[in-house]
N, C-alpha and C positions, 0 to 999 in steps of 0.2 A: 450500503456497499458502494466504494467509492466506480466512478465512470471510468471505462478503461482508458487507457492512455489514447488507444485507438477504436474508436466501439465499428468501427468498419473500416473496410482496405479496400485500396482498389490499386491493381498492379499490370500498367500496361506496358509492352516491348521492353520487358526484361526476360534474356535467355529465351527459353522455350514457355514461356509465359505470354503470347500475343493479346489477351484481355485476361483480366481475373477479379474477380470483385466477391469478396465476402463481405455477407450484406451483416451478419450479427457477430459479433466480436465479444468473448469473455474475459477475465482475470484472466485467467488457466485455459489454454487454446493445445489441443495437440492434433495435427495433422497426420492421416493415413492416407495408402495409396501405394501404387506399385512403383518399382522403379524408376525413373526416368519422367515421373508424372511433374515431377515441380516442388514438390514439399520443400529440397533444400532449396531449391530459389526462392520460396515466399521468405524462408529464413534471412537471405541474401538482400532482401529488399526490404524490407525493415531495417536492416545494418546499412544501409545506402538513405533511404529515408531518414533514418536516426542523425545518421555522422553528416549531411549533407554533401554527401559524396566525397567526403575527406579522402584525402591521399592515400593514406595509410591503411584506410577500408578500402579505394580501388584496389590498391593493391594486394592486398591478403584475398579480396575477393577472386583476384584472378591467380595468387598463386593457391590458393585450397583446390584449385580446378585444374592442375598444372597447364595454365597458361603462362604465356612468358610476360614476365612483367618489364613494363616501362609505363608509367605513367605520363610520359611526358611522348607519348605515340599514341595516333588514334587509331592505329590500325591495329594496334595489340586491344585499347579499350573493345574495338568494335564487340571482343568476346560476349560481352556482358549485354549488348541490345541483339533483339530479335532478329534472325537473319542474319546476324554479323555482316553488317553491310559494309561493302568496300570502301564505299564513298559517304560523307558523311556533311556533306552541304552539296543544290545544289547553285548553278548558277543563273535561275530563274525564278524560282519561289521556297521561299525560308518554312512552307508547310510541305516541303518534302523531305524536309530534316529530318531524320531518325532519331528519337525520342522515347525517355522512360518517366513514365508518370507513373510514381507511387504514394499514399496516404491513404488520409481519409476520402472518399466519393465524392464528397462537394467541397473538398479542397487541397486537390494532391498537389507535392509539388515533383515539378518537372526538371531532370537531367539531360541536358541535351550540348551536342558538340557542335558550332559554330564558328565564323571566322572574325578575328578582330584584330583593327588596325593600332596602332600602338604609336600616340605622338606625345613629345618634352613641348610644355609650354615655357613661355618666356622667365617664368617666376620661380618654373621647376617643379611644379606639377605634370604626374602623368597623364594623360587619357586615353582612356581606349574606346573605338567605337564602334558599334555593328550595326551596320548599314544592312537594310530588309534586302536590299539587293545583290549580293554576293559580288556580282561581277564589276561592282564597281573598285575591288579592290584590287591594289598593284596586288599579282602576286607574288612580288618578292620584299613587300612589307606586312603581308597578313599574318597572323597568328591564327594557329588552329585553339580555341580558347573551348572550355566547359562550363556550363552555366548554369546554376539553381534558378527555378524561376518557378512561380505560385499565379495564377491567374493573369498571367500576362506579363508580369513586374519583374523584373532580374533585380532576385537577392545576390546573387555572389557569382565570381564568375575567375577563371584560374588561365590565362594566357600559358600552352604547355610553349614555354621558350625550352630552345636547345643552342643557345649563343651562351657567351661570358659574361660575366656580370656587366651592369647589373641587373641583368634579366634574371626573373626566379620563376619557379611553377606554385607563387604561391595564393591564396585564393584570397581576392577584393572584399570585403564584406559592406554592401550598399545599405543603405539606410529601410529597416522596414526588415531586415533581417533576422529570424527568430531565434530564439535558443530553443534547440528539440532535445526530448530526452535522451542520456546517453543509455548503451546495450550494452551486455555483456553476453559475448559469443562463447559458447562448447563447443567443439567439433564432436564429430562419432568417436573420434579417438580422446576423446577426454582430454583433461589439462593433463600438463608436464608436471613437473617435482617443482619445477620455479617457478611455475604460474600459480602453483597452491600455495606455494611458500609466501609470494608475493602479495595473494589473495587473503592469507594468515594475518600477515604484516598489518590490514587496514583493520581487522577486528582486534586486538592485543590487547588486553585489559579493558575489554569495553562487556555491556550487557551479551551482546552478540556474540561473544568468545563462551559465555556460558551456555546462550542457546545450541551452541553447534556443538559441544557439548553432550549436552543432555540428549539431543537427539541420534550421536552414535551412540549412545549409553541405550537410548530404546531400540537402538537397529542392533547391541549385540553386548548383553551385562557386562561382558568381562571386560570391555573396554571404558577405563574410569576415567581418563581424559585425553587430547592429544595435545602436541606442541610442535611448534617444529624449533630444530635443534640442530648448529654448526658441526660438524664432525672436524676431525683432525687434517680432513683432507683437504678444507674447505668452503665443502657442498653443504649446499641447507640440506635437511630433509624434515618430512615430517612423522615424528616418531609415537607412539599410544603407550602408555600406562596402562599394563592388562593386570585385572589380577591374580594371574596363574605364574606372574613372571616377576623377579626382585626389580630387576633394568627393565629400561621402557626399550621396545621395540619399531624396529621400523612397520611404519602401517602398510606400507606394500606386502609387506609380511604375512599378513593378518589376509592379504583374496584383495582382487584387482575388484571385487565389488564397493569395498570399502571407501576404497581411494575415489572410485566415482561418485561412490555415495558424498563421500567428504565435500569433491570438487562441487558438485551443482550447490550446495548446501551453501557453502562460502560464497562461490559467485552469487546465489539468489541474495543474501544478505548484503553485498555489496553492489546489487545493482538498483538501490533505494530510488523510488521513484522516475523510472526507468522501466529498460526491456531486460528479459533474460533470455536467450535461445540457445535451444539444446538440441541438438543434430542427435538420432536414434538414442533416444532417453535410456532403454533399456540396456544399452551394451555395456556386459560387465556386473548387471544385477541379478541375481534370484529372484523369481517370481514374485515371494515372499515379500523380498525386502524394495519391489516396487511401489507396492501399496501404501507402506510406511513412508518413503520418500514423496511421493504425491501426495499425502493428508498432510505434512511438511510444507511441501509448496504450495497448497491450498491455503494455509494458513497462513503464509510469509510472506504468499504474493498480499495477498488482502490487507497484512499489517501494513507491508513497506511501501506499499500502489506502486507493484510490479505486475506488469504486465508480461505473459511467460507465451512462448510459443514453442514449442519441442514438435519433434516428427518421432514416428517408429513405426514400425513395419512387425513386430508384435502381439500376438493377441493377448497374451499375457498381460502385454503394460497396458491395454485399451481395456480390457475388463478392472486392474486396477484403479483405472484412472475414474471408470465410473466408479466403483465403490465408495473409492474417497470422494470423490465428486459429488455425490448423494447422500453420506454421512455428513458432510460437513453444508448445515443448513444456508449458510452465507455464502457459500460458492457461487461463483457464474462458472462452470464450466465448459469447455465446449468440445465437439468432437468432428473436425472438416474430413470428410474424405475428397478427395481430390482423383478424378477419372481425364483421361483425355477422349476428344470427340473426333475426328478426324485431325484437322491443326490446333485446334482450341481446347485450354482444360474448365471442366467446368467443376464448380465444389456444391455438394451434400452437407449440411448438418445438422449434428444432431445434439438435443442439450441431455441433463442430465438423467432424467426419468427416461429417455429414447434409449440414452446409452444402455442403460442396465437393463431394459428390457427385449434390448435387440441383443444382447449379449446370452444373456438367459436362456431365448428362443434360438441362440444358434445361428443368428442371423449373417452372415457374411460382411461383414465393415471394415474389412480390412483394404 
């Protein structure tokens, strides 16, 4: 069984997250817990970990939360670190900087906001520099700049300009800078008709178009294949070949279970080598047909070495999830509940023989 992407996390000053460390990390990770505990931030921090704070994940990050988005404001960023601190350097020491460390324990990297001065050399090279001491900088040439950085070392770093060209907010990449795997995010509300359609698009004639396939065929006989398919209007959608019916039908048609079932499926397949996260795994499934879609992703994480992290807040999909979790010999799977302590949340887990036994017994894990 291959090593997970991440075989542990450590997540600190992001949101309401002030320390978090999961010390055992599986293939197959699903997080429980009540409300407001953190589950979708761990989610959030892996997609920030993943993309190295890319733009385009600050941004979704903070509109999924409706926050107001400007990536190029740190007072909008502030959302996303602990305390949503006003101020974000100060001007006597750089370790009272507000700062997110997320990764693995002995080597997370760090997102942190900073200031940086911005000079044209003779030849026409930029540079930018950040001085340990804040206050050495004029303040009306500093840049409020963002900065990846791993044990001390600044990989990347993004000056948010709000002037005319040719200033950009677009991000340096230094030498010593990694490639991490990419994610593939679900919200609770599942993918749209375009994101499946789009998701379709990368499997089309490949081995992968017949596994996804075959497996609504085991979640429900009458459905002998899908496709998606241009109407007249336009619009893609994606339509099922049942065999009760001469015309293939729209699969919305068929139960808004399907269509979710469809969506993780897809994404799990296209996020090879890689993350998948799935915000309330269960919404939109039958009990039934939860079980079935986790022996699925038990086995696709481990073909594709996806590393999967889902939340839910039902007992349903957590007794599923042991089931399959325990029939299938080569699993790692794991099960974090997540409680908060006064300001701090702290996680429980449990693997796969815990689960099904504490389920069994009635145990409260949720």
């Amino acid at each position: 069984m291959a090593q997970p992407l991440l075989p542990d996390l450590l997540i600190e000053g992001y949101r309401g997250l002030r320390r978090l460390e999961l010390k055992k990390l599986g293939n197959v990770n699903l997080l429980v817990g009540e409300n407001g505990v953190g589950k979708t931030s761990v989610l959030e921090a892996v997609r920030l970990y993943s993309s190295h704070a890319a733009f385009p994940v600050l941004g979704d990050l903070l509109q999924n939360r409706d926050e107001i988005v400007d990536p190029y404001s740190p007072a909008h960023l502030s959302a996303l670190f602990t305390g949503r601190p006003l101020r974000f350097h100060s001007d006597h020491s750089s370790a009272l900087i507000p700062k997110i460390n997320v990764g693995t324990v002995d080597s997370p990297l760090s997102f942190v906001i900073r200031w940086s001065t911005r000079t044209v050399e003779s030849d026409g090279a930029i540079r930018y520099v950040f001085p340990d001491q804040n206050n050495f900088l004029d303040p009306i040439e500093r840049f409020t700049t963002i900065c990846v950085e791993q044990r001390g070392t600044r990989l990347r770093f993004a000056p948010l300009h709000r002037g005319p060209a040719p200033y950009s907010a677009e991000y340096v990449d230094l030498p010593g800078m990694s490639q991490n795997p990419s994610h593939f995010y679900i919200p609770a509300h599942g993918l749209d008709g375009l994101s499946v359609a789009s998701q379709w698009d990368k499997i089309v004639l490949t081995r992968a178009e017949d596994e996804v396939n075959d497996e609504l065929n085991r979640l429900s006989s009458q459905i002998q294949r899908v496709s998606v398919i241009q109407g007249i209007d336009g619009n893609r959608r994606v339509m099922a070949k049942v065999s009760a019916f001469e015309r293939p039908v729209p699969l919305h048609s068929l139960g808004e279970g399907i269509h979710r079932f469809l969506g993780i499926t897809l994404a799990l397949v296209n996020a090879r080598d890689g993350f998948l996260l799935i915000d309330e795994f269960e919404n939109g499934l039958h009990y039934k047909t939860q079980e079935a879609l986790w022996k699925f992703v038990i086995r696709a994480a481990r073909k594709l070495n996806v590393q999967v992290f889902a939340t839910t807040h039902s007992r349903d999909c957590i007794d599923a999830f042991g089931r399959a979790a325990e029939e299938d010999q080569d699993s790692f799977g794991v099960l974090t509940k997540l409680e908060r302590i006064g300001e701090d949340v702290v996680a429980k887990q449990l693997y796969e023989d815990d689960i099904v036994i504490a389920s069994q017994n009635l145990v409260e894990i949720r």
